[in-house]
C-alpha positions as CSV (number, residue, x, y, z in Angstrom):
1,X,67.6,109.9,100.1
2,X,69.7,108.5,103.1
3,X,68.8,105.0,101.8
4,X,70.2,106.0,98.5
5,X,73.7,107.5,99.8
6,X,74.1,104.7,102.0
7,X,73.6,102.0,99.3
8,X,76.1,103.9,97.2
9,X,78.8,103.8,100.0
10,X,78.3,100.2,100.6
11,X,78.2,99.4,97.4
12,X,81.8,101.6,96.8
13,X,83.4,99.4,100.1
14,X,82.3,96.3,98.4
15,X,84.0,97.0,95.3
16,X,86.6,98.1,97.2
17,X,87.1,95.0,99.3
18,X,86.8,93.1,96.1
19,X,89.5,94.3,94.1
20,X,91.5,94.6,97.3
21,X,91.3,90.8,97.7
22,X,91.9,90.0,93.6
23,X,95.2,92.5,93.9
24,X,96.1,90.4,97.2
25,X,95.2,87.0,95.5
26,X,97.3,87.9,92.3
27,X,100.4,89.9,93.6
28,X,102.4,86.7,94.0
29,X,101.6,85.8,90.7
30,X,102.4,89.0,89.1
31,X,105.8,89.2,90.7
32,X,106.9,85.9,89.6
33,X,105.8,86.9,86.5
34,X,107.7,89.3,86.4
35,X,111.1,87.4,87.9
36,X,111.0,85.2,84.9
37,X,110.4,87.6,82.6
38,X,113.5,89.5,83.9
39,X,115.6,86.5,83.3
40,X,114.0,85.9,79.6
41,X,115.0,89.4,78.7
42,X,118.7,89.4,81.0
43,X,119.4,85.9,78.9
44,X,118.1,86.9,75.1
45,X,120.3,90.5,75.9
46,X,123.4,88.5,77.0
47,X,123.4,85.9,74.6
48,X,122.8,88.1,71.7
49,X,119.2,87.2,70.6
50,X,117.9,87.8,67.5
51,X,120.9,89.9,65.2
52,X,118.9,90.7,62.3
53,X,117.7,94.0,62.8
54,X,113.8,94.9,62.4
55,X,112.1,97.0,59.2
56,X,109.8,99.6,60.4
């Protein structure tokens, strides 16, 4: 039974350490991502973008 908890706890610190490293690896990513996506929307809302309105 020890054998058992412990494998689960190592397993959960692994995971852990993984998606710690993929959020680490990708934030830079994600911000510019978001920067230029900020401009997109800041430039299509200035310059008036598409008039026509939508149908639902």
């Amino acid at each position: 039974m020890f054998w058992k908890i412990l494998g689960a706890v190592v397993l959960v610190w692994l995971a852990l350490l993984l998606v710690g490293a993929l959020i680490k690896a990708l934030f830079p990513i994600l911000m510019i991502t978001l920067v230029v996506f900020g401009l997109y929307t800041l430039y299509k809302l200035v310059s008036g973008g598409n008039k026509t309105p939508t149908k639902l």
